[in-house]
N, C-alpha and C positions, 0 to 999 in steps of 0.2 A: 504494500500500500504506500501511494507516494505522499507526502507532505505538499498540503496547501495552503497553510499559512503558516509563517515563520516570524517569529518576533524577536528580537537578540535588543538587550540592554533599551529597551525603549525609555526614552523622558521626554516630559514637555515641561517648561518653563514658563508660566507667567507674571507680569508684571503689575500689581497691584498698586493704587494709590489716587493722588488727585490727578484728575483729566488736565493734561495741557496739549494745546489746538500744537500740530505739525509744523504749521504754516501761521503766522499771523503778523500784522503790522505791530510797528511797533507803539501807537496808540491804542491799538488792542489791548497790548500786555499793561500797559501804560489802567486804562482804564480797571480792568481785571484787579490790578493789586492795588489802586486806589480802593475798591469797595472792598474786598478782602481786610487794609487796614477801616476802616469804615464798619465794619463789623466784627473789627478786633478779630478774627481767623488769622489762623498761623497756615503755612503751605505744609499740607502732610507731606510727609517724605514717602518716599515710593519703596515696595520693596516688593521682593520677588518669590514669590511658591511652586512647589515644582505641584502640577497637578497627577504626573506618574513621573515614577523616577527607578530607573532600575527592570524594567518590566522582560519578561523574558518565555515563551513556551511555542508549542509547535503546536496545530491544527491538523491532523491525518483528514487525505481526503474519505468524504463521505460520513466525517464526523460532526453529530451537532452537540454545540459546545455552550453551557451558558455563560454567562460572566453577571455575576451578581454581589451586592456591596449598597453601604449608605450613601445619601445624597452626599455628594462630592467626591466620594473614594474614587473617581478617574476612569468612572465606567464610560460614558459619553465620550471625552476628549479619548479613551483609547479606539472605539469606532471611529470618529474623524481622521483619527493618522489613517487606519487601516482602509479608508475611503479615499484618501490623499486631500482632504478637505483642509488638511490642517498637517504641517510638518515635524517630524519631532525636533526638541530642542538637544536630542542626543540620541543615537543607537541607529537599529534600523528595522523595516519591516517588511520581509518579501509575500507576494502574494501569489500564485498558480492556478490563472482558472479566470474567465468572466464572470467579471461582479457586480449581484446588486442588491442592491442597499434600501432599508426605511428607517431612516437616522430621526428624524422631526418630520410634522405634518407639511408637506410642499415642499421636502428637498427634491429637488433635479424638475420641480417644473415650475414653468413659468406661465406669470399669471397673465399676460394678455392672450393665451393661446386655450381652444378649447382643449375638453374635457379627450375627447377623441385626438386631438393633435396633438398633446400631450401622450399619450399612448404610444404615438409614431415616434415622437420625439425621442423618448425612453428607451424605446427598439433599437433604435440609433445610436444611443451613448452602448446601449449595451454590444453593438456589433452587428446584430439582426438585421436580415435584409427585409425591405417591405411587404413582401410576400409572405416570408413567415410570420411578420406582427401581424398582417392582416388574415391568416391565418387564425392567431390565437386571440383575434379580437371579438368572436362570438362570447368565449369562455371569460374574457375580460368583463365585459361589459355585463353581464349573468351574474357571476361573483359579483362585482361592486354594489349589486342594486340601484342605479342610477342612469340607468339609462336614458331616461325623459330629459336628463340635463345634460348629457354626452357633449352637448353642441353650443353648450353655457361655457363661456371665460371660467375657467377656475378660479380665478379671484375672487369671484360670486357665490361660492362654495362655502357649504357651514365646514365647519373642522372634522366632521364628522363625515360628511361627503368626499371630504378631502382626502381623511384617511383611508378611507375605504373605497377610491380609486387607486389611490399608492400601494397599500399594501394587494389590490388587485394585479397590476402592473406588474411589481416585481416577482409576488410568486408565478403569475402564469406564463412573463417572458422568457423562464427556465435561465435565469444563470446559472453556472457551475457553482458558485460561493455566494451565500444572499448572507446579508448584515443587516440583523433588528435591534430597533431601540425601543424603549417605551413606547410605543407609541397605539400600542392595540388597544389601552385604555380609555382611548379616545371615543372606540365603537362602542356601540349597543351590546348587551346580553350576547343577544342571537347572531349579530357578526364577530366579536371577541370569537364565538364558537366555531363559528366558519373557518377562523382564521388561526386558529387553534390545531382543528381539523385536517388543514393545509397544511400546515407548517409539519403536523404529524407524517402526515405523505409526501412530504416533501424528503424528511429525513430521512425515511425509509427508500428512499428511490436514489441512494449513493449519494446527492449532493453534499455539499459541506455549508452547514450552519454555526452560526455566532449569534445566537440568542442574549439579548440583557432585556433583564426583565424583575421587576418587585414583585411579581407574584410568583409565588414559591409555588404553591401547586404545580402549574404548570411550567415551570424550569424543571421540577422531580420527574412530571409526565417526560416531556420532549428530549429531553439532556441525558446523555451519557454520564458526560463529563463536568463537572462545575469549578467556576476559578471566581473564588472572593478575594476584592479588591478591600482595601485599607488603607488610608493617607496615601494612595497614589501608587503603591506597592502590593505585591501578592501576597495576600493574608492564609492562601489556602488553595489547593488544586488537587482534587481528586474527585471520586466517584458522586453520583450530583446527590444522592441521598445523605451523605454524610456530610459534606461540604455544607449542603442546606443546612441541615441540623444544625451543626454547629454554629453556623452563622444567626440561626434564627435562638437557638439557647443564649448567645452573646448578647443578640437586643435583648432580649427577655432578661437576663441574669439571674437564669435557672442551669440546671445542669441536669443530668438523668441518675444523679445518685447524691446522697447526701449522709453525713454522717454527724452524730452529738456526741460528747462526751463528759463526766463528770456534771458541776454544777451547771455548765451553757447548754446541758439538753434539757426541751422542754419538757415541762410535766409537772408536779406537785408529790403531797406526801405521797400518794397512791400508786401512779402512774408516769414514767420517764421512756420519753421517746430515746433511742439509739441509730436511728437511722431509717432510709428510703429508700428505696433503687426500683428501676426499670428496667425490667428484666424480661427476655425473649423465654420460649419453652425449654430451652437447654440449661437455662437457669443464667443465660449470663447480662450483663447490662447493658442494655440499646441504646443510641440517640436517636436514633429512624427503626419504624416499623413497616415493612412490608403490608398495605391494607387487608392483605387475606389471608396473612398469620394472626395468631394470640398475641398478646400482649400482655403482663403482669408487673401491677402495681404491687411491690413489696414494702412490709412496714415492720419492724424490728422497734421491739419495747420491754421494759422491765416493769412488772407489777412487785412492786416493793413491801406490799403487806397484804395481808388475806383482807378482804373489804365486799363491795359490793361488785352484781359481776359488771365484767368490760369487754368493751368489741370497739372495733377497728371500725373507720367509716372512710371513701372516701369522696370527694367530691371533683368533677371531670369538667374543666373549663376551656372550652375552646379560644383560638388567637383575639377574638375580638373581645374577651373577657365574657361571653353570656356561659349559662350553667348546662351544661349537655347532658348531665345528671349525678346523682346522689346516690351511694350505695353501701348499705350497710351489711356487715359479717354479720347474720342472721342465725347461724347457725345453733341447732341446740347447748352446746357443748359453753358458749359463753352467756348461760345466760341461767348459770350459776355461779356461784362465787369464787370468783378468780384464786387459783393458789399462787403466792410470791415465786417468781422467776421470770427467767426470760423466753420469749415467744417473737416468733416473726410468724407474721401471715402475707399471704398472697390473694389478690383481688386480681381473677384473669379475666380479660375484653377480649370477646369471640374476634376469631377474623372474620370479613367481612362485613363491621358495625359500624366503625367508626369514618368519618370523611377524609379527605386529604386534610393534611393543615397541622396546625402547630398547638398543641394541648398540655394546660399546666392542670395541675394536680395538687389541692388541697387534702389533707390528711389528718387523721385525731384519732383520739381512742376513750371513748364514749362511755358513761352507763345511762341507761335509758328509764323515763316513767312516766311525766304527762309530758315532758322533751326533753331533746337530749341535752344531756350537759359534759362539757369538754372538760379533760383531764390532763391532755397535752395535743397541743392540736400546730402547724404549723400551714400558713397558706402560701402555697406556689413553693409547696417543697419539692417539688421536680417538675419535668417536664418533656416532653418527647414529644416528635414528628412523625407523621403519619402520609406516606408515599404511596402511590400506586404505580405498577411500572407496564399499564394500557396493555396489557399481552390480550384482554376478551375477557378473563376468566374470574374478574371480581363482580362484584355488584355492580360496576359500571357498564358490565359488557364490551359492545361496540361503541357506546356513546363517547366522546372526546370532548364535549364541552363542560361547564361547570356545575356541579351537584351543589344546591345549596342548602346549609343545615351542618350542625354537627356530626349527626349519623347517615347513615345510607346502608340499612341491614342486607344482606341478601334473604329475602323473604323467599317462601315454598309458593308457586304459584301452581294452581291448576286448573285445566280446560275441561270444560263441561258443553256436549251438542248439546242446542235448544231440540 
């Protein structure tokens, strides 16, 4: 398999500070730093950030690759070099293959031209001869949903419109290497989904993609591979389930195991936490789960005197903070009076329940009787991700677009002739 894109020591440099005009008279400057003293302003001083600095990995062709990281970490400015929109301030970056790109809403077209001449246009930069773009301009035009305005100036275009004749354009004029930026958040539900869809067949048909993207879902769907970006450098590059994890544990500042010891674990005279972990069925500790494996919530505690009985509970919050649910160890065996030692239990999530996405985990250890009352309880004691890797065979099926909700069970379905 040969290498399609190559990045060796990339950086870019910028210059931050107050705006000074290139070019200006000298009553310009004259006037400028009259009102400046005039409002008592002093001249910031300028200084310089590198927005990536050091950047370095290979791209195998037919691989799709995400690149994900927080606003600033140098995900954008590293697609402009790799577009040539923008040159680095040190290194270099070779490319193999016709490319194209949806960096922002309107790059590479221009607005006095229609919606349809833009199409031709695009053909053009990419190499295409007219024949083929008008070829694949039924399929274009179908995908975007906009056809009634094909023959409207783009400039006239809602953002929405916009995007979804660009990202029309680039997936169907087949370059060898297509480069996305944010920019699918722009569309609807049901095109997000489309384009989702596309990009999934797209990967699978040998091309080479460069995905960046905030939504973690579907970077785990699409992506082999993921590279988290940080202050401008590589924070992380390996397989996209893990990578993600990680990266979404880091916002969060949870982890998938936790440990207390002595007087800093919680609890009281009764009941003392020791520890959490998330844990696969072989018993060992995950940051990503597989959606159509088990999952288990483990809790480690000391009952420090004989008392009333105690159970484990925990509580399943998904990324956006709502409650996916509540579950308490029910079991006969606690619900007598605890004898003093130590106990760990296990709380297992069937495969196939849970949605894609990023889930923290509140934890306690209870006695129960008009409600419960906590004994040691810690919130967003852990936390883990939850992947699906599109093979058909989870609850999703064939579907590629977004399932919304915490859960998404695989339920028993059956047909009955009327």
């Amino acid at each position: 398999m040969s290498t399609a894109i190559t990045a060796e020591g990339l950086a870019k440099q910028y210059r931050i500070g107050q705006y000074r005009q290139a070019y200006g008279t000298l009553r310009d400057s004259l006037v400028h730093a009259a009102k400046l003293l005039a409002r008592r302003e002093h001249v910031a001083e300028t200084r310089d950030i590198w927005a990536l600095q050091d950047v370095s990995f290979d791209v195998q062709e037919g691989e799709v690759l995400g690149v994900i990281g927080r606003n600033g970490a140098g995900k954008s400015t590293l697609l402009k070099i790799l577009t040539r929109i923008t040159s680095p301030t040190a290194g270099r970056a070779e490319i193999r293959g016709r490319v194209g790109s949806l960096l922002e809403v309107g790059t590479g077209f221009h607005p006095e031209l229609t919606g349809r001449e833009n199409i031709y246009l695009n053909g053009s930069i990419l190499g295409m001869k007219r024949r083929e773009i008008a070829g694949k301009l039924p399929e274009i035009i179908e995908f975007s949903g906009i056809e009634k305005f094909l023959d409207t100036p783009v400039k006239r275009y809602s953002s929405g419109m916009y995007v979804r004749l660009a990202f029309s354009v680039a997936a169907h004029l087949e370059p060898e290497i297509l480069l996305v930026d944010e920019v699918l958040a722009v569309g609807d539900a049901e095109f997000q989904r489309r384009c989702l869809g596309r990009m999934e067949e797209y990967g699978t048909s040998g091309r080479t993609v460069v995905f960046v993207s905030h939504n973690m879902p579907a970077v785990s769907r699409l992506c082999e591979r993921v590279i988290l970006l940080s202050g401008g450098t590589i924070a992380m590059d390996g397989p996209a389930e893990e990578v993600v994890a990680h990266y979404l544990h880091t916002e969060t500042g949870t982890a998938s195991w936790r440990r207390w010891e002595g007087t800093d674990s919680p609890g009281n005279d009764l009941v003392r936490l020791r520890g959490a972990r998330v844990v696969d069925s072989d018993g060992g500790i995950v940051d990503a789960s597989d959606v159509r494996q088990p999952v288990g919530i483990e809790i480690g505690f000391d009952v420090l005197r004989l008392g009333e009985p105690v159970f484990a509970q925990i509580k399943l919050l998904d990324q956006r903070g709502d409650i996916a649910f509540n579950a308490l160890d029910s079991r006969p065996e606690w619900r007598v009076p605890s004898a003093p030692g130590s106990y760990v239990v296990t709380a297992w999530l069937p495969g196939n329940l849970l949605n894609e996405g990023l889930y923290t985990v509140n934890i306690a250890v209870c006695t129960a009787g008009a409600k419960l009352i906590h004994h040691a309880g810690v919130v967003e004691a852990v936390s883990f991700t939850v992947y699906d890797p599109a093979e058909g065979d989870s609850s999703r099926g064939s579907f590629t677009g977004p399932l919304r909700g915490p859960v998404r069970p695989l339920l028993e379905w059956t047909t009955a002739s009327d």
